[in-house]
C-alpha positions as CSV (number, residue, x, y, z in Angstrom):
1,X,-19.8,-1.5,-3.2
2,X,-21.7,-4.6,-5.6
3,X,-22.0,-7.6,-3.4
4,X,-20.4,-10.5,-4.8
5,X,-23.2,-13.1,-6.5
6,X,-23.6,-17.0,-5.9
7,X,-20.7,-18.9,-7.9
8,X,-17.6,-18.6,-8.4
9,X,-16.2,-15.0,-7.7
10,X,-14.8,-13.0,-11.0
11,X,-12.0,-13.4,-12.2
12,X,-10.7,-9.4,-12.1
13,X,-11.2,-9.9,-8.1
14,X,-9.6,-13.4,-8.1
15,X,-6.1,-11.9,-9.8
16,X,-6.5,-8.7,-7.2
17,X,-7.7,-9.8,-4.3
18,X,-7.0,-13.3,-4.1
19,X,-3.8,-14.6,-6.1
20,X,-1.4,-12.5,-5.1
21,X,-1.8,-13.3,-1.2
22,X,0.7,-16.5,-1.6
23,X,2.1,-16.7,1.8
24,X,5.9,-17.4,2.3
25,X,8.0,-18.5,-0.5
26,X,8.9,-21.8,-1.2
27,X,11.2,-23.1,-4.1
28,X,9.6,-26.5,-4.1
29,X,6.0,-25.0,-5.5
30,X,6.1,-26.0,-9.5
31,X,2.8,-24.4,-9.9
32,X,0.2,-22.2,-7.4
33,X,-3.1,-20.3,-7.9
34,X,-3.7,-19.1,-11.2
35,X,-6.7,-18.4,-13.5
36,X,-7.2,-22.5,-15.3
37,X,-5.0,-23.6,-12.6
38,X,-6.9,-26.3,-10.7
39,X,-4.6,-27.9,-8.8
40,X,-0.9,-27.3,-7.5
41,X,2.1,-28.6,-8.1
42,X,4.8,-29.4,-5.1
43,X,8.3,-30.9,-6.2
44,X,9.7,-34.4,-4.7
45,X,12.9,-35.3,-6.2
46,X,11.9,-36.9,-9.1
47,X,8.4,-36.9,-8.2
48,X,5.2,-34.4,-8.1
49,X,2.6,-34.1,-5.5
50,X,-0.4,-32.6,-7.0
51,X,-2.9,-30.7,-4.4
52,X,-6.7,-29.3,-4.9
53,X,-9.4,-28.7,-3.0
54,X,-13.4,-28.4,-4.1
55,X,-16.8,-27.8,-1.9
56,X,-19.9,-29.3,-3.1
57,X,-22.3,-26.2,-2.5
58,X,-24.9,-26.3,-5.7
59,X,-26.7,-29.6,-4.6
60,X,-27.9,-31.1,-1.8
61,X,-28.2,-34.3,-3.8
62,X,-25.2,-36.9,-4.0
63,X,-23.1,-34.6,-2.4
64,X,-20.7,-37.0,-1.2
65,X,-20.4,-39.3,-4.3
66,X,-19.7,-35.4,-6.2
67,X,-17.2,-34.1,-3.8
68,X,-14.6,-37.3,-4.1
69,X,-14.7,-37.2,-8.5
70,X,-14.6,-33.0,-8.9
71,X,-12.0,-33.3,-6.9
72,X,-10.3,-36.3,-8.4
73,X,-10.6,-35.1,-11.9
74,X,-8.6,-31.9,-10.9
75,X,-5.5,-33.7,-9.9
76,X,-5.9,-36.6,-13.2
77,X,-5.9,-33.3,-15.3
78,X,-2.4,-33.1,-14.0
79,X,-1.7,-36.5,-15.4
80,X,-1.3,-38.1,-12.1
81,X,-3.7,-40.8,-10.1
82,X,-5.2,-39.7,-7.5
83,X,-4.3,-41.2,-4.0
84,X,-5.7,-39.6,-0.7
85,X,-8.7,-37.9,0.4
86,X,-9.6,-35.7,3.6
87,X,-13.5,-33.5,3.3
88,X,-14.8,-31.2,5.9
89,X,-18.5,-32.2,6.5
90,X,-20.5,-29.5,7.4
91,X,-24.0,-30.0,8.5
92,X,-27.1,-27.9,9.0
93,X,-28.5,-27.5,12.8
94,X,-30.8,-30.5,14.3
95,X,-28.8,-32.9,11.3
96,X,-29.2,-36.9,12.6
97,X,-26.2,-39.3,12.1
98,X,-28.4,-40.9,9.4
99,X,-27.4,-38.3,7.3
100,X,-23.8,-38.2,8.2
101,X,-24.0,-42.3,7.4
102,X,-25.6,-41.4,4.3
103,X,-23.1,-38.9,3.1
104,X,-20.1,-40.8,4.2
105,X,-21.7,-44.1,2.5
106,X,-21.5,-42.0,-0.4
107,X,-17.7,-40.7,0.1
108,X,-16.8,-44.5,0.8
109,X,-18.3,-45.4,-3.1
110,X,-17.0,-43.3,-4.5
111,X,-13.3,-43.2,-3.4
112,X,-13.5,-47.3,-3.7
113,X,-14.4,-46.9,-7.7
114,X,-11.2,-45.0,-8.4
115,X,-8.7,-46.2,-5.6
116,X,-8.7,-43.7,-3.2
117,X,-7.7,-44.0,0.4
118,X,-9.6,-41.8,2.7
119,X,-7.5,-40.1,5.1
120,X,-8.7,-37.3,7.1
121,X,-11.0,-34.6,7.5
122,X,-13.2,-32.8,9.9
123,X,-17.2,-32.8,10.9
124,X,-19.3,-30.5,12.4
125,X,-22.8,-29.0,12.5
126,X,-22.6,-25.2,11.3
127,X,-24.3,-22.5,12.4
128,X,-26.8,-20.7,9.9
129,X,-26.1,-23.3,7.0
130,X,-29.5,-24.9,5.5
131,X,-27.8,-27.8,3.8
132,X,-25.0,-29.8,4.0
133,X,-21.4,-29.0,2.4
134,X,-18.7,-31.0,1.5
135,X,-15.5,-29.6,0.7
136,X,-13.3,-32.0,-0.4
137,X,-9.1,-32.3,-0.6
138,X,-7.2,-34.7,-3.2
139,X,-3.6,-35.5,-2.9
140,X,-2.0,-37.3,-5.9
141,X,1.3,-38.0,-7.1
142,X,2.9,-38.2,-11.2
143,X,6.2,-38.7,-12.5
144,X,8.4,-34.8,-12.9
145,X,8.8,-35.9,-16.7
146,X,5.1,-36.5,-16.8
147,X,3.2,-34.8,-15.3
148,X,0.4,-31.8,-17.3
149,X,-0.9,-28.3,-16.8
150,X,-3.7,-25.8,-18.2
151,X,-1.0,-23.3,-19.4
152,X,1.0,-25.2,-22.6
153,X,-1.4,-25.2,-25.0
154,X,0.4,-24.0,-28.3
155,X,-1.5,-22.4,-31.9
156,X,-1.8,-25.2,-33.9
157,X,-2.6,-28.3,-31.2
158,X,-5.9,-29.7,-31.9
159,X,-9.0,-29.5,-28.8
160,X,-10.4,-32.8,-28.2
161,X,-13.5,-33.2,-25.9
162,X,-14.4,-36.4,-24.2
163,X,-17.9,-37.8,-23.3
164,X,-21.2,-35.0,-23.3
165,X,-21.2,-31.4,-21.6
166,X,-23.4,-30.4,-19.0
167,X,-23.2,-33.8,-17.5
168,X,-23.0,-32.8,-13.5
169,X,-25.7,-29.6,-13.7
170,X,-27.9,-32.2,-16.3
171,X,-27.8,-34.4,-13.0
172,X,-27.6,-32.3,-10.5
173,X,-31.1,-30.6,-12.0
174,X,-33.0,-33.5,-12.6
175,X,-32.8,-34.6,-8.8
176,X,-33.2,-31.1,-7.7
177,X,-35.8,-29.9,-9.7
178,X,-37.7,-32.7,-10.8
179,X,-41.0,-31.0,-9.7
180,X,-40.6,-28.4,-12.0
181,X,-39.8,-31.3,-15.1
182,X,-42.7,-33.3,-14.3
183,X,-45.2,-32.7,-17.2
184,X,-42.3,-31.2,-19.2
185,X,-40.7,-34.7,-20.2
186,X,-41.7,-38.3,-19.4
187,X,-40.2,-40.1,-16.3
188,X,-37.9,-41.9,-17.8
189,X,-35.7,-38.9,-19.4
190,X,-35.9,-37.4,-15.5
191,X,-34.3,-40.7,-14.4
192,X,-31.6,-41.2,-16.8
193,X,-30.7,-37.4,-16.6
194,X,-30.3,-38.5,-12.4
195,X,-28.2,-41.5,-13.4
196,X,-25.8,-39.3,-15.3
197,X,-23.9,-39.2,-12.0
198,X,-22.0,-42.1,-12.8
199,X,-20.6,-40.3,-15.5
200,X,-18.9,-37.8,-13.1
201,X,-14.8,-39.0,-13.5
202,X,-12.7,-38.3,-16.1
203,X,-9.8,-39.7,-14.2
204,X,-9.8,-42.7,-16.9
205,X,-10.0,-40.1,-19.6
206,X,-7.1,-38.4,-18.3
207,X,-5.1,-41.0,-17.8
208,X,-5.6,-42.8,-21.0
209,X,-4.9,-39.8,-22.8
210,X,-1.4,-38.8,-21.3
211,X,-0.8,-42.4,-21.8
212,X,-0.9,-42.3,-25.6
213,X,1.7,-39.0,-25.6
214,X,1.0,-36.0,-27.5
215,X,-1.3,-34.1,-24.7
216,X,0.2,-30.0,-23.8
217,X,-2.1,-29.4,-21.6
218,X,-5.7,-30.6,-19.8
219,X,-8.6,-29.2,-18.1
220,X,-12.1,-30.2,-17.0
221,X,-15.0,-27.9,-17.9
222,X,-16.9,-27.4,-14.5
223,X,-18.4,-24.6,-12.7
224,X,-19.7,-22.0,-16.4
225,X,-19.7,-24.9,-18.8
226,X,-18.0,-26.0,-21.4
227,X,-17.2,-22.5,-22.6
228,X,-15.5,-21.5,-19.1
229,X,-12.8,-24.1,-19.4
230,X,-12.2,-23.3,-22.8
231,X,-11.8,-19.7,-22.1
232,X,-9.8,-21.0,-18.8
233,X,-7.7,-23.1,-20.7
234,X,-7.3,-20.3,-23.3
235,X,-6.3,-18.1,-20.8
236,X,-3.6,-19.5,-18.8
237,X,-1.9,-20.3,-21.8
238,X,-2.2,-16.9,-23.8
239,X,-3.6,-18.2,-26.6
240,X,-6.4,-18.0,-28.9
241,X,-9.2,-20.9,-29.9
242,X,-11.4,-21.9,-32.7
243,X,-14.3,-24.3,-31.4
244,X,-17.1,-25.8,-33.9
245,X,-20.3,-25.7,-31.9
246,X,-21.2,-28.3,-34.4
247,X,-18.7,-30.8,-33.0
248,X,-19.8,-30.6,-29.5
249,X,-21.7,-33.7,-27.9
250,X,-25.2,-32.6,-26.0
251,X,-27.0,-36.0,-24.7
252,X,-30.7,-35.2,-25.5
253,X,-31.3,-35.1,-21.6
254,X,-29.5,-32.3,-21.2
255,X,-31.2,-30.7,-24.4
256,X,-34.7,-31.6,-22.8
257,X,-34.1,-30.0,-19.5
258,X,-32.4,-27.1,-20.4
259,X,-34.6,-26.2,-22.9
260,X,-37.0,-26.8,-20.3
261,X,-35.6,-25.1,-17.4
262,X,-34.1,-22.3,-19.9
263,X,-30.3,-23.0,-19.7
264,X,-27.7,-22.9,-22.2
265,X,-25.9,-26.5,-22.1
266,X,-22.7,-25.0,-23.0
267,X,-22.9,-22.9,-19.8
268,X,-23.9,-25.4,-17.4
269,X,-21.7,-27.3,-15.0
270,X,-19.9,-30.0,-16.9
271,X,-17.9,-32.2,-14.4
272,X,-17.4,-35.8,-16.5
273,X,-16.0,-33.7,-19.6
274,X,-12.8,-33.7,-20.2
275,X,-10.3,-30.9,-22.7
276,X,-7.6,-32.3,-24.0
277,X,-4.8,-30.0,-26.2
278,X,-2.9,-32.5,-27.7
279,X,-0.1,-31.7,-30.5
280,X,-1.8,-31.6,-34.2
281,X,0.5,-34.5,-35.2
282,X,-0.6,-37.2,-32.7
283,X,-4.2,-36.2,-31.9
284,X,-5.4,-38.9,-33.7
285,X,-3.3,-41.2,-31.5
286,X,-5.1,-39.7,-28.6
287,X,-8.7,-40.2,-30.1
288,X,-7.5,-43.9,-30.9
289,X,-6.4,-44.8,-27.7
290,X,-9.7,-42.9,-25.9
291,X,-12.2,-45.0,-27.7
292,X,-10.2,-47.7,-27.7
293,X,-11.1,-47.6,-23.8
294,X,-14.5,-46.7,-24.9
295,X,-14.3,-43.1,-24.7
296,X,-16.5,-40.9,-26.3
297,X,-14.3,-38.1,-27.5
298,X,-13.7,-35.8,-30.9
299,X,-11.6,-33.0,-32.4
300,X,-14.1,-29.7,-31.4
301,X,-11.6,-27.1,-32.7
302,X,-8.4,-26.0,-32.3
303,X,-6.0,-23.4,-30.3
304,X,-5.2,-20.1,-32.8
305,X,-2.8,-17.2,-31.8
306,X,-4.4,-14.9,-29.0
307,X,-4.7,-11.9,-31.5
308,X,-7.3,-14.1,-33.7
309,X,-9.3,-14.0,-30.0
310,X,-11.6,-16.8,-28.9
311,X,-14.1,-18.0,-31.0
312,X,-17.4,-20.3,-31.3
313,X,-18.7,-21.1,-34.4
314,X,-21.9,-21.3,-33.7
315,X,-24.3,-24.2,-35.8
316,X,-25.9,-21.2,-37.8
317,X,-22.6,-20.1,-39.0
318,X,-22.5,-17.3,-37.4
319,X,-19.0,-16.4,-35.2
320,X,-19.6,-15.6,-31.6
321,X,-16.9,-14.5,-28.6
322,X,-15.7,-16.7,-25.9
323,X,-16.6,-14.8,-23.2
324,X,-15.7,-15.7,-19.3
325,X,-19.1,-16.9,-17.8
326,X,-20.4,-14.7,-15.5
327,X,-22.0,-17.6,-13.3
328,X,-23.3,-20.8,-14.0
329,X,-26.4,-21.7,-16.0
330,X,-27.2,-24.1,-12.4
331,X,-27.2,-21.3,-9.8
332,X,-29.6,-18.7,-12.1
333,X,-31.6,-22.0,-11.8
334,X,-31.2,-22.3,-8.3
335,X,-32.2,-18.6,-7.5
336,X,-35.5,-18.3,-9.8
337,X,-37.1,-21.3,-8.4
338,X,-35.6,-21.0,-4.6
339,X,-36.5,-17.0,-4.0
């Protein structure tokens, strides 16, 4: 029997050993657990109540600020604002209340910058743990005629990207591994790499673009990079893509310390990016009204017919499968420089 590696598990044992254990049945559930899926959908009358949950486990860094936005972005991908919060914060033996200040200081900040309430949760100090954990709950709500899955995508719609991949495991690395940096790059790259935090939400994105119509379907790139949630998105709706690696945004931090550190960008954790599938004929509506905000976003391919497959073209020309990632770039990191 193969133990199961840091990350998130596979996806062959998620369908077999994990999705279809769904409890009893209930005829309000819209949506449940599936593969792209990252948050469920409950029906209201003529509302939605959109549900996910996150941990913070690749960072000890910011963990708080992290744990309210990955797990706001879920539910915006839904189309709907997100409204209440509850986190479990679990804490390493002989753990002072400065630190549980410090962490809740951060939860605070962060809910306060996009309107959250927090609600609820539960604290303790965990046996056998060497860091802190916060897993994190986000309760939203969206219209029944507005609301937006993974799974809707149709051949045809164009892929739009907001902001810069690699934006969470760029930050996250730079705080976490700034000894091994030093020497690589100058100071100043390390610190604006750390600062990327406050690119973390993409409930703005989100919002804005449901806003301007047009969108099939949503999904933010995090845990395997920016080529997981394509092949997520992909996947849950049956389709195939095209994506030009050409078009894709890499902020020359994250070029420096991956090339550094020996990561591929477009496999490292990307929270703050945001996939849109928007219909072909009102894209450009989308982009307009994205930038308009002051959004960084573009057209990086487009969704195909599953039977042309998944496909990067890469920036030598050359045509390369979408595979699922097998981890992220952040944990192989976190392993070679930890052991």
């Amino acid at each position: 029997m193969t133990s199961l590696r840091t990350g998130k598990i596979p996806t062959e044992i998620l369908v077999r050993n994990v999705f279809r254990y769904r409890g009893a049945g209930d005829r309000s559930v819209i949506l449940g657990s599936a593969i792209g899926e990252d948050a469920a959908l409950i029906s209201m009358g003529g509302d939605v109540i959109v549900l996910t949950t996150d941990p913070v486990t690749g960072t000890a860094s910011d963990i708080g600020w992290l744990a309210v936005h990955v797990n706001a972005n879920d539910v915006a991908c839904r189309g709907a604002k997100p409204r209440w919060f509850l986190c479990d914060l679990l804490l390493p033996e002989r753990s002072s209340h400065v630190l549980v200040d410090r962490i809740m200081q951060q939860i605070d900040g962060a809910a306060r910058a996009i309107g959250v309430a927090i609600v609820g949760g539960h604290t303790e100090v965990t046996p056998g743990l060497k860091r802190p954990i916060v897993v994190g709950f986000m309760v939203g709500m969206a219209s029944r005629k507005r609301f937006v899955t993974s799974h809707a995508a149709r051949p045809g719609d164009r892929i739009i990207m907001t902001k810069t991949v690699g934006i969470e495991g760029t930050s996250v690395l730079a705080s976490d591994f700034s000894h091994k940096l030093h020497g690589k790059m100058d100071v100043r790259t390390i610190r604006r790499a750390k600062n990327l935090r406050g690119l973390i939400s993409v409930v703005n994105d989100a919002l804005t673009a449901v806003d301007a119509g047009g969108v099939r379907a949503m999904h933010d790139p995090t845990e395997g990079g920016l080529l997981q949630g394509v092949w997520e998105l992909a996947e849950a709706s049956k389709v195939g893509v095209l994506i030009h690696e050409s078009r894709i945004s890499i902020l020359p931090e994250t070029r420096r310390i991956c090339s550094a550190l020996q990561v591929d960008p477009l496999r490292l954790m990307s929270s703050g990016c945001l996939l849109i599938v928007a219909d072909k004929r009102r894209s450009d509506g989308v982009l307009r009204r994205l930038r308009k905000r002051g959004i960084q976003a573009n057209v990086i391919g487009a969704v195909t017919t599953r039977s042309r497959g998944r496909q990067l073209l890469g920036v030598d020309g050359k045509m390369k499968r979408i595979r699922p990632s097998e981890r992220d770039e952040l944990y192989r990191v976190i392993e070679r420089y930890r052991a």
